[in-house]
C-alpha positions as CSV (number, residue, x, y, z in Angstrom):
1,X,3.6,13.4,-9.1
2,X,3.1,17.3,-8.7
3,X,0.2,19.1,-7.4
4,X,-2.5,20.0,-10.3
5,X,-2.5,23.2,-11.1
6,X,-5.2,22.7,-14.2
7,X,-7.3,20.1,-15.3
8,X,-6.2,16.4,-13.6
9,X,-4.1,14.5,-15.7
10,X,-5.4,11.3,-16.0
11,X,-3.2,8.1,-17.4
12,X,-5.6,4.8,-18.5
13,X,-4.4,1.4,-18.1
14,X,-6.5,-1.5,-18.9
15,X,-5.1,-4.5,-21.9
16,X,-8.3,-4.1,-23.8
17,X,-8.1,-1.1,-25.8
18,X,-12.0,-0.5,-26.7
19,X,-12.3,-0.1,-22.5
20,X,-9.7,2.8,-22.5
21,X,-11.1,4.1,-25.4
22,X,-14.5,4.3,-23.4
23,X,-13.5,5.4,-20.5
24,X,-11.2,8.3,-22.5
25,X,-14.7,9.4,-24.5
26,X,-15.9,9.5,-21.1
27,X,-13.3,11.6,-19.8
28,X,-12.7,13.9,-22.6
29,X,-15.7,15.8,-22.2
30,X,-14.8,16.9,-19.1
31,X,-13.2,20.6,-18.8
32,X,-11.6,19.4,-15.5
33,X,-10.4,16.2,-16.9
34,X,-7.4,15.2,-19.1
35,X,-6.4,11.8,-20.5
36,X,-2.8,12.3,-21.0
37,X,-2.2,8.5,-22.0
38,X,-3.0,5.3,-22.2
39,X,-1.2,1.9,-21.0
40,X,-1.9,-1.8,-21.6
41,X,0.1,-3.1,-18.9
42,X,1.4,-2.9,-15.5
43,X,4.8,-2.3,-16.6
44,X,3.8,0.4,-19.3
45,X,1.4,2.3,-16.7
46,X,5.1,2.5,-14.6
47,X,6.9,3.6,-17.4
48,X,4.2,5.8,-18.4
49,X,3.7,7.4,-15.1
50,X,7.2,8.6,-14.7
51,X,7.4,9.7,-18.3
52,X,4.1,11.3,-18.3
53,X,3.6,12.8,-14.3
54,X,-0.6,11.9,-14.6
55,X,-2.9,12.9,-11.2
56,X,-4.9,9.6,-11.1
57,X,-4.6,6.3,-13.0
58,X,-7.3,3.9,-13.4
59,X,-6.2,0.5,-13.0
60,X,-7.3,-2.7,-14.3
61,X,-6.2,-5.5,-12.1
62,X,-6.0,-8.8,-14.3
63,X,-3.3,-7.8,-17.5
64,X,-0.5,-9.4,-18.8
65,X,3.2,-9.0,-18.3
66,X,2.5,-6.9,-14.7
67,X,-0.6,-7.2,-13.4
68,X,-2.2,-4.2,-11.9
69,X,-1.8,-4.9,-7.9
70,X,1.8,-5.2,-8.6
71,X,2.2,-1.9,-10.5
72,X,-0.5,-0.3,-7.9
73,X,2.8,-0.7,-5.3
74,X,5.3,0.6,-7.2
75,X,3.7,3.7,-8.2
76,X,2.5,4.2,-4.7
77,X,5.7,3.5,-3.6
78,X,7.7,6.1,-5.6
79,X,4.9,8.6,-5.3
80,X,3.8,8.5,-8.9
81,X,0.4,9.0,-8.9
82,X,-2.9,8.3,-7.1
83,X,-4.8,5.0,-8.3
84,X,-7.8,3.9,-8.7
85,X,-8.4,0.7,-9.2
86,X,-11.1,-0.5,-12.0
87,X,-12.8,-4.0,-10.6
88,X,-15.7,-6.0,-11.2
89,X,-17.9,-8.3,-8.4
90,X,-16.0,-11.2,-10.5
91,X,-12.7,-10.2,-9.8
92,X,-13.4,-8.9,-5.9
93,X,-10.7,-11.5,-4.3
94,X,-7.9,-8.4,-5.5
95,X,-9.3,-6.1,-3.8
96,X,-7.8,-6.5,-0.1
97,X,-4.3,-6.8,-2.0
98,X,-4.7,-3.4,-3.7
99,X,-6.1,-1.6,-0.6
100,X,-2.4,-3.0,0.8
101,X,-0.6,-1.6,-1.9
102,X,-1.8,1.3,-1.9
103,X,-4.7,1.9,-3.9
104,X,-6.8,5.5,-3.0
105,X,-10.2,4.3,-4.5
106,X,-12.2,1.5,-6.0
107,X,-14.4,2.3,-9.2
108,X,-16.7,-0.5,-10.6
109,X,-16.6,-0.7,-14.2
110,X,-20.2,-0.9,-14.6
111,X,-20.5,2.2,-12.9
112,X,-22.9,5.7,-14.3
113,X,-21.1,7.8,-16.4
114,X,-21.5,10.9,-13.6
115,X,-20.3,8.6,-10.6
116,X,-17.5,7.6,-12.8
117,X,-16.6,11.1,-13.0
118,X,-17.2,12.4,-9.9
119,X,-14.9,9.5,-8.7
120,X,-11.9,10.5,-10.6
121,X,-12.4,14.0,-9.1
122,X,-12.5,12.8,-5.7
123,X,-9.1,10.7,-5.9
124,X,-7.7,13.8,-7.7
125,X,-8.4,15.8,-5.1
126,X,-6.8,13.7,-2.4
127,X,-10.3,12.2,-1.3
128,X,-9.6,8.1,-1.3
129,X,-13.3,6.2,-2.2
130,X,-14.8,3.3,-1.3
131,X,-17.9,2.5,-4.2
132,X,-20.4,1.1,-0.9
133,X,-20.9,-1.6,-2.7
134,X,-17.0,-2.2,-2.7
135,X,-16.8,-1.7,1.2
136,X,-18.7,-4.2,1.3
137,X,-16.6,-6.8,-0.4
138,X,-13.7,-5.4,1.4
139,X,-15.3,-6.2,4.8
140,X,-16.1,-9.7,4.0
141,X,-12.4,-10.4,3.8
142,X,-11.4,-8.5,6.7
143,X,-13.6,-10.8,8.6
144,X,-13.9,-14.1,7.5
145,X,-12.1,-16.8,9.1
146,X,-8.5,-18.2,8.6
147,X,-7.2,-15.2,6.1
148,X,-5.1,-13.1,8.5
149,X,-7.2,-9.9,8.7
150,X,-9.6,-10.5,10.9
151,X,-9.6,-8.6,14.2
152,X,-7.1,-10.1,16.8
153,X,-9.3,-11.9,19.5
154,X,-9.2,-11.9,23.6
155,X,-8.1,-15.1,25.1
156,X,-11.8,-15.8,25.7
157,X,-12.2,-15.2,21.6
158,X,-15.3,-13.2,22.0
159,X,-14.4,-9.5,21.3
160,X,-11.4,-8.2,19.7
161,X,-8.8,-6.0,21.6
162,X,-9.1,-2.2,21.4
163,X,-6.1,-0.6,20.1
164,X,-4.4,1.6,22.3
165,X,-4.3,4.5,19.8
166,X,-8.2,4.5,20.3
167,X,-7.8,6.1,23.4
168,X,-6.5,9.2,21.5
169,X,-10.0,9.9,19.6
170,X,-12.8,12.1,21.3
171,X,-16.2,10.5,21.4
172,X,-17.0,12.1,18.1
173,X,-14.0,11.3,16.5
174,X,-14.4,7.8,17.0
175,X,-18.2,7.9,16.3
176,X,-17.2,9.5,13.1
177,X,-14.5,6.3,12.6
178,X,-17.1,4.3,13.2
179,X,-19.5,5.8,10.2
180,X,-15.7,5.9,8.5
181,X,-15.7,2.2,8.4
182,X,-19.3,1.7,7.2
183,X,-18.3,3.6,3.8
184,X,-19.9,6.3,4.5
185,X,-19.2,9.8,2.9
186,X,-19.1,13.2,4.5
187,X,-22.3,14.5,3.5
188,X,-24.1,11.1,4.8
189,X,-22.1,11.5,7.8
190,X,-23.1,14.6,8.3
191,X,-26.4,14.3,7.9
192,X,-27.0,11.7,10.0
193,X,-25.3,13.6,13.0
194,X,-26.6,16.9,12.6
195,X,-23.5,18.7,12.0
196,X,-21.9,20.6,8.6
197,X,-19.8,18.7,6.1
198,X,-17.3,21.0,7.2
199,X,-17.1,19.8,10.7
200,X,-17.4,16.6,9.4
201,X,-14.3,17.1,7.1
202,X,-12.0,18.1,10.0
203,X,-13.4,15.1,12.2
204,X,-11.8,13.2,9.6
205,X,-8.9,14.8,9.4
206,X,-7.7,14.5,13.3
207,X,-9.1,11.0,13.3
208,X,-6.8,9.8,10.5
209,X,-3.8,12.2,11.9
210,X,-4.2,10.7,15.4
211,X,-4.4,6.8,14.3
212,X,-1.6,7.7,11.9
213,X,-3.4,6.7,8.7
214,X,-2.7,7.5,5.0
215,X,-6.4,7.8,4.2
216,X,-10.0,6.7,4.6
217,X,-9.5,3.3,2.9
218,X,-7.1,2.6,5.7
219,X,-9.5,3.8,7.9
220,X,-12.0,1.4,6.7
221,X,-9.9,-1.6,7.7
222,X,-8.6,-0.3,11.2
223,X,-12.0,0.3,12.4
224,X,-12.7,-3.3,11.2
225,X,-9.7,-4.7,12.6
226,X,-10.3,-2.6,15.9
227,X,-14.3,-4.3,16.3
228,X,-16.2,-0.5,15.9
229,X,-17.8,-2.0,12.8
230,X,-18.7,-5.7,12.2
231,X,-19.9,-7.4,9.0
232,X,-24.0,-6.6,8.3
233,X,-23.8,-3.1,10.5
């Protein structure tokens, strides 16, 4: 994958052709924006990306031959291309499994046609997403009982135990973690502390440098897994 110069490239993979062809009509009309191909498969959106060096891909999950959490990790693993992964509330048990592979964003398929495309940008850009609705999901497996991701208890099992790289933050750094965790954007962070995007933006940045984190998604989960945010905040 090389740094875009021009419009993001933008490689579609989904096994039902009259999707990709929506999303590509979508797409197309964007100056920014270039579908460069299209993939029906896990194992064609590999092949694909390394022939075809794409930005983004969007990702169905459930496809034949590979399905799209499997191809998710090898693309992120040989630094193919950003993905975003295309879901539906049916289909939401994936979702922790992609955010493990690798995934930079989650895009519901019902989604406007202007989020849609504002999405794409964002991933493009290097900015992982998290649709709120999405977070949402993706907490309720981080906590619920018994499935290995919920926040490590204290031998009385009442709170879980603070990280030790928490101690790193400033008390707005971890504030800002906290909003981090509840999905929350820069702008809505901002706003609701009284300070500029900007300020916001390099909050965000030192936060995920400090805790060693690849991006907000990851962020998400370790201020889940660390207690800052709980399920209904």
């Amino acid at each position: 994958m090389t740094a875009a110069t021009g419009p993001l490239r933008i490689l579609l993979v989904d096994d039902q052709k009259l999707i990709r062809s929506g999303f590509a009509m979508m797409l197309s009309v964007e100056s920014d924006l270039d579908v460069i191909g299209e993939a029906s498969d896990g194992a064609e959106a590999i092949t694909a990306a390394r022939e075809l060096d794409p930005d983004v891909i969007l990702m169905d999950v459930q496809m034949p031959v590979m399905d799209g959490i499997a191809a998710t990790e090898q693309i992120v693993t040989e630094g193919l291309a950003k993905v975003v992964i295309l879901t539906t509330f049916d289909r939401d048990d994936y979702l922790f499994d992609a955010l493990r592979a690798g995934a930079s964003g989650f895009l519901l398929k019902n989604a406007e046609a202007d989020q849609f495309v504002e999405a794409v940008r964002a991933v493009g850009h290097g900015h992982a997403l998290l649709a709120p609705e999405v977070t949402r999901r993706v907490i309720e497996q981080i906590t619920a009982p018994d499935d290995g991701g919920a926040p490590e208890k204290t031998a009385a099992g009442s709170q879980p135990i603070e990280p030790p790289a928490l101690a790193q933050l400033t008390d707005r750094e971890r504030e800002i973690l906290t909003h981090l965790g509840r999905g929350r954007s820069n702008g809505e962070i901002a706003a609701e502390l009284f300070i500029g995007e900007a300020t916001v933006k390099t909050h965000v940045s030192n936060v995920l440098a400090k805790l060693q984190l690849r991006d907000r998604i990851q962020a998400v989960i370790f201020a889940y897994e660390a207690g800052l945010v709980r399920a209904g905040d």
